[in-house]
C-alpha positions, 0 to 999 in steps of 0.5 A: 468521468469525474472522481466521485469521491474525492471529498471523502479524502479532505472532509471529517476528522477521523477517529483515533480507532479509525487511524489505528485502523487505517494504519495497520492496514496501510503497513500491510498494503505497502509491504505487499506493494514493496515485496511485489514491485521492490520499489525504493526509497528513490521511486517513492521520492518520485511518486511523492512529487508526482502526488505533491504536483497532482494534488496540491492541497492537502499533500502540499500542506503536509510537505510543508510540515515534513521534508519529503525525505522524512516522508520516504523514511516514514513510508519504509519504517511503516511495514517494519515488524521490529518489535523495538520499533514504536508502533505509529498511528498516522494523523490524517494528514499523513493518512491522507498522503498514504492513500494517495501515494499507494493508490498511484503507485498501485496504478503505476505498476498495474500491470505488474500486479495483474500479471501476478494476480493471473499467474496466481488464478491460472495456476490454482485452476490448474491445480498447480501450487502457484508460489512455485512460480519464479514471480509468486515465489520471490514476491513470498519470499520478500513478504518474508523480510516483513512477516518474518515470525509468520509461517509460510502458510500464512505468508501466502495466505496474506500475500493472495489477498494483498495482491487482490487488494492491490490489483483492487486499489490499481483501477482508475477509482483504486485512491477513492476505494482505498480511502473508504476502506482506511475510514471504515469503521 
């Protein structure tokens, strides 16, 4: 099978709303990606070529314009919640990178994500509070580090529907539903 969508990713020109979008939803994926599956700066390096190499058009006219060391540094800067940091949009070349970069490291660590997901699913049925799990817990805590002035709470409330959105954007098709959701209106 073909990948349906893959034009939807270099046709249009988006939006300003729909970067501003896009990104904010973006920093909250990638902070959930991060807390869960505690990748570095050195992975992304690794995931970036990976994309560099697979999708050579648009993710290679991008490189031409940053180094991919300003790449990564642009990625880890994203979730930070600092308010002295300056809130940044994405273009759509970088949107576009973005996209295809947590899309495939979503797929890399799939795996992880479903053990996750299941642990979070068999202990609610069991009526068990599943952040008590060394897993869930960790993964909240790190959330922590980017949502610091949220409470507890809502922490885990968003981190449920991160890893929902994770274990969504990890299927075969996860870059083309992650896309259309960053261009929704």
């Amino acid at each position: 099978m073909g990948e349906p969508q893959r034009s939807l990713i270099t046709t249009g020109v988006l939006s300003t709303q729909q970067l501003t979008s896009a990104t904010s939803y973006l920093k909250q994926l990638f902070s959930g990606l991060v807390a869960l599956t505690q990748i570095n700066s050195e992975d992304l390096a690794k995931a970036i070529e990976q994309v560099h190499q697979s999708e050579p058009g648009e993710s290679a006219k991008f490189l031409e314009i940053k180094r991919q060391d300003q790449l990564v540094n642009l990625f880890f800067l994203m979730p930070s919640n600092q308010d002295s940091m300056p809130k940044t949009v994405l273009t759509q070349a970088e949107l576009t990178i973005f996209v295809q970069v947590c899309s495939y490291l979503c797929q890399q660590h799939q795996e992880l994500i479903r053990r996750a997901v299941s642990l979070m699913e068999q202990l609610a049925g069991e009526k068990t509070d599943p952040w008590q799990a060394t897993l869930l817990d960790t993964y909240a805590q790190n959330l922590e580090v980017y949502y610091s002035h949220a409470d507890s709470r809502k922490i885990k409330q968003l981190g449920a529907k991160l890893l929902l959105d994770l274990l969504f954007y990890s299927s075969a098709y996860g870059q083309e539903r992650l896309w259309c959701r960053c261009i929704e209106p």
